[in-house]
N, C-alpha and C positions, 0 to 999 in steps of 0.2 A: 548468655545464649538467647533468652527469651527478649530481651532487649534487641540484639539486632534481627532477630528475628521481624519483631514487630516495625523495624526500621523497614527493611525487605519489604513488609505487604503494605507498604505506601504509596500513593500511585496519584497524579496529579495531570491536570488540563491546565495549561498555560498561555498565555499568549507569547511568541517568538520574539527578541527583539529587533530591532528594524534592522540591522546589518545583518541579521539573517534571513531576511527577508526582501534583498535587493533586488533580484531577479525576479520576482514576482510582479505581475503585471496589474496594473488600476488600482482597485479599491481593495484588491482581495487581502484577506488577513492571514498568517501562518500560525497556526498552535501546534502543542507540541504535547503527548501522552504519553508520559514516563513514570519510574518509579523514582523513589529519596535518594537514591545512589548513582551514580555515575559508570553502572557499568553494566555491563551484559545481562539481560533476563529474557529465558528460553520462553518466557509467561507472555510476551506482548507480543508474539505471530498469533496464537489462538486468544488471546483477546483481543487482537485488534481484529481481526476475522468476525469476529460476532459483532462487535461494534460496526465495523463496514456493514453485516447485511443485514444487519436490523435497520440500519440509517436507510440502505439502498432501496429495499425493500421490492415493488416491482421495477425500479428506475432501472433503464439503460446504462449502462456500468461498462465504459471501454478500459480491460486490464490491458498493460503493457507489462511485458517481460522480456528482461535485456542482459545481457552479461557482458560484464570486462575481464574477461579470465584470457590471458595471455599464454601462447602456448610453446614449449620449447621446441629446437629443431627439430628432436625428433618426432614429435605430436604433429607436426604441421600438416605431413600428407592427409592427416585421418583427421585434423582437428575438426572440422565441424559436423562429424557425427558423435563427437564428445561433447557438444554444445549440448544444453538442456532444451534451448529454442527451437535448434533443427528436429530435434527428437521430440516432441511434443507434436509440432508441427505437423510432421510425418504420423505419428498414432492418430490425432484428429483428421486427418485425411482417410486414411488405412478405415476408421470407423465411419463414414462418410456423414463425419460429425456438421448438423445444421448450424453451428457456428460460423459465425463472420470472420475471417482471420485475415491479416494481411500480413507478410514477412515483410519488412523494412529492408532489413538485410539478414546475413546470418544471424547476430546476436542480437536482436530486437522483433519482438515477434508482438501483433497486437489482438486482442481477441474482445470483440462486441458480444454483450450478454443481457440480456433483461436479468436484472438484479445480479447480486453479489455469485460467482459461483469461484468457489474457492478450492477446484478440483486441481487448475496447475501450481499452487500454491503449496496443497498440501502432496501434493507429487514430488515439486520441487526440495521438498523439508525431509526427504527419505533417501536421495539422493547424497553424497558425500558433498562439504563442505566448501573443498576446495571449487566443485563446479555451482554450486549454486549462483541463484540469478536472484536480479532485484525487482520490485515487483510495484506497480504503482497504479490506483486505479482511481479512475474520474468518474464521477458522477454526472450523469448528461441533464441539461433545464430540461424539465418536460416539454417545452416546445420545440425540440431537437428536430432537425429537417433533414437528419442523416440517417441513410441508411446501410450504409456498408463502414466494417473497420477503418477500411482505409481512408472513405470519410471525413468518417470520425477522428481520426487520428489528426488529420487533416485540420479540421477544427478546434481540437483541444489545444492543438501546439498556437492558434490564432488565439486561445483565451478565451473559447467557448463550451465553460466546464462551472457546475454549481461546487461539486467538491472535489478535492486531490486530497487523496488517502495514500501517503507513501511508509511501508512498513521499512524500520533500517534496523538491522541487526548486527551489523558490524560496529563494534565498539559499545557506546553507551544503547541498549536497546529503547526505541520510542517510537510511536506512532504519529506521524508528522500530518497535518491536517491543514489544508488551503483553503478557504473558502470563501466565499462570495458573500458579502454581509448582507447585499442587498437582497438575495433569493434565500438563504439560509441562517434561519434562526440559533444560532450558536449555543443558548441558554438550553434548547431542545434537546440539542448532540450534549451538552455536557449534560445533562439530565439523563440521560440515556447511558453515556459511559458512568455516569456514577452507579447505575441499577445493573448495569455488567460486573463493576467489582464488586458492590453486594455478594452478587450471586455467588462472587468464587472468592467469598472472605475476604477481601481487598480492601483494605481503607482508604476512601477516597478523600483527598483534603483539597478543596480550592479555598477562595483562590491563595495563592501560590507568588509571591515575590519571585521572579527569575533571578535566579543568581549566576546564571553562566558566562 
């Protein structure tokens, strides 16, 4: 037991390999923050949450949140007040929240923030499983010329983003990190996720052989 135990609090920063990384545009690099095992850890939503907002710090942070939850006939009339996006949406309104938001559509909602704020996120993780949404957020260059979500939205999808922070929880849990080698010191961030697992006993081991 204390053997796998100790397998579990392993936790590594890697680099992606390139076919994981084909859609990705220019120079930028993909890594990947998981643990030794290949499967589910409820552990990397709230550590990659502190990881994001310590990195983010006061940077402009455009979250996206999106859902593919397909709904049956009978759900249809009502489905998108079952969405988590519509319903957010409408509470940050209803609060006449100073947030940037722009809906896309129903299941895609985007929200501009001076640094990390991780309030639809941890909303979202209270919520049942089956509605849960995916959640992905950009880091903006400080000489950002946008001022509204939509924007910004506008610009990230053009490839004007220092980092992409995408939390996946479905199947193997990791924190997937895009980044811009030329504005973003990489040794910094992985210096920074190694003083996160410290803090929560974690053993951090790079570098890391990808074996996937």
């Amino acid at each position: 037991m204390q053997n796998e135990q100790a397998s579990c609090d392993k936790m590594y920063f890697l680099e992606c390999p390139e076919e994981s990384s084909k859609n990705i545009s220019g120079t930028y690099i993909r890594y990947e923050f998981t643990q030794d095992l290949d499967e589910y850890d409820a552990r990397i939503v709230s550590l990659s949450a502190e990881i994001i907002k310590r990195f983010c710090g006061s940077k402009q942070v455009l979250t996206r949140i999106y859902s593919d939850r397909e709904f049956s006939k009978k759900e249809t009339h009502n489905s998108k007040h079952l969405l988590f996006t519509v319903r957010y949406r409408e509470f940050l309104e209803s609060m006449d929240s100073p947030i940037s938001m722009y809906a896309e559509n129903e299941r895609t909602l985007f929200l501009l923030t001076d640094g990390f704020d991780g309030t639809a996120l941890w909303a979202n993780q209270k919520i049942d499983t089956e509605n849960r949404c995916y959640f992905d957020f950009y880091v903006l260059p400080e000489n950002s010329a946008t001022f509204t979500a939509k924007e910004t939205a506008e610009a990230v999808a053009a490839g004007n983003y220092d980092v992409w922070f995408q939390i996946c929880e479905n199947g193997a849990s990791a924190l997937y990190v895009t980044l811009n080698p030329e504005t973003v010191d990489v040794g910094k961030l992985q210096k920074l996720i190694a003083a996160v697992c410290e803090e929560n006993n974690i053993l951090f081991q790079n570098p890391k052989k990808y074996e996937g």
